[in-house]
C-alpha positions in Angstrom: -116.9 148.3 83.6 -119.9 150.5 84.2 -120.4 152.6 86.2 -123.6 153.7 88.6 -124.6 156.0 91.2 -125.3 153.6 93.7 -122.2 152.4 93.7 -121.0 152.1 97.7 -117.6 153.6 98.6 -115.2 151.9 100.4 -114.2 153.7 103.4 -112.3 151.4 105.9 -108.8 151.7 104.2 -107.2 148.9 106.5 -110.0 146.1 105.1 -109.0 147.1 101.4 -105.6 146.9 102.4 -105.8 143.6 103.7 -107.9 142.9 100.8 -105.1 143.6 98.2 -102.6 142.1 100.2 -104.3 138.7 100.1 -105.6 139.6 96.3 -105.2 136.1 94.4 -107.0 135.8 90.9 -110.6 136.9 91.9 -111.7 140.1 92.6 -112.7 140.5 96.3 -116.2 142.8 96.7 -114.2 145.6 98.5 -111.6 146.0 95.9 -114.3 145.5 93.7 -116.6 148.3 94.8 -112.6 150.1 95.2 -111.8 149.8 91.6 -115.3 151.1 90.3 -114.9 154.0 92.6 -111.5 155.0 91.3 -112.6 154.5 88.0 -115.4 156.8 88.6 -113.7 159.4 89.9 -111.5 159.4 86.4 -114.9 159.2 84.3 -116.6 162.1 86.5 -113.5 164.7 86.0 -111.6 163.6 82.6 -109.2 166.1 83.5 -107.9 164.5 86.4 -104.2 163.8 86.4 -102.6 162.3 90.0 -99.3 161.0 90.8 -99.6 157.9 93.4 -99.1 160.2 96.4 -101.6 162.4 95.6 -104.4 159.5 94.6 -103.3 158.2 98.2 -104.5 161.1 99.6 -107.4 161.9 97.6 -109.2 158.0 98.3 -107.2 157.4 101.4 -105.0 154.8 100.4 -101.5 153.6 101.5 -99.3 153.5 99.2 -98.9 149.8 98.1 -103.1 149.4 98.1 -103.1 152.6 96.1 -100.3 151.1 93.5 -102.0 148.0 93.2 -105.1 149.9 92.0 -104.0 152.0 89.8 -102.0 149.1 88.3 -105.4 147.2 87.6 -106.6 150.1 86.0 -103.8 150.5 84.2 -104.0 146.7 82.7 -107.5 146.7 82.3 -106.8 150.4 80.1 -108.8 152.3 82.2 -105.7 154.8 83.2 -102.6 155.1 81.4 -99.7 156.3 83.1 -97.3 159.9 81.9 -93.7 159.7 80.9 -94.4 162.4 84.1 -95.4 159.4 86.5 -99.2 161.0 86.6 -102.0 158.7 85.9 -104.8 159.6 83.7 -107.9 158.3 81.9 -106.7 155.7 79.0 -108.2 154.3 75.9 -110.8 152.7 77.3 -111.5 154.9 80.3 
């Protein structure tokens, strides 16, 4: 997935909530736009390391929209998760 700058940023937290709630195989264009932001944010500071609270409050997240996220990332090997329970850039991220 690539990324750009123009990339829009998903702000309303209850819509994406809702959105990943209701998630069945397609990819919605909220969670969309939420999963290229994430993976953004991991691309723009390689560094980064969060555990799921703190990625809640850094993209404003509750906790089950902000598993479900990182999750995705994680299959599509974006992020890889420490034996620590941080998630960080992975292979392909």
């Amino acid at each position: 997935m690539e990324m750009g700058r123009g990339i829009p940023r998903v702000t309303k937290a209850a819509e994406v909530n809702e959105i990943a709630h209701n998630t069945g195989p397609q990819t919605t264009p909220a969670l969309l736009n939420l999963l290229q932001r994430v993976e953004g944010e991991y691309r723009e500071m390689p560094g980064l390391s969060l555990t799921v609270s703190q990625a809640e409050r850094l993209w404003g997240l509750d906790r089950r929209t902000c598993t479900f996220v990182l999750t995705a990332l994680i299959e599509r090997r974006v992020l890889m998760q420490t034996t620590s329970g941080t998630y960080i850039r992975g292979p392909s991220g």
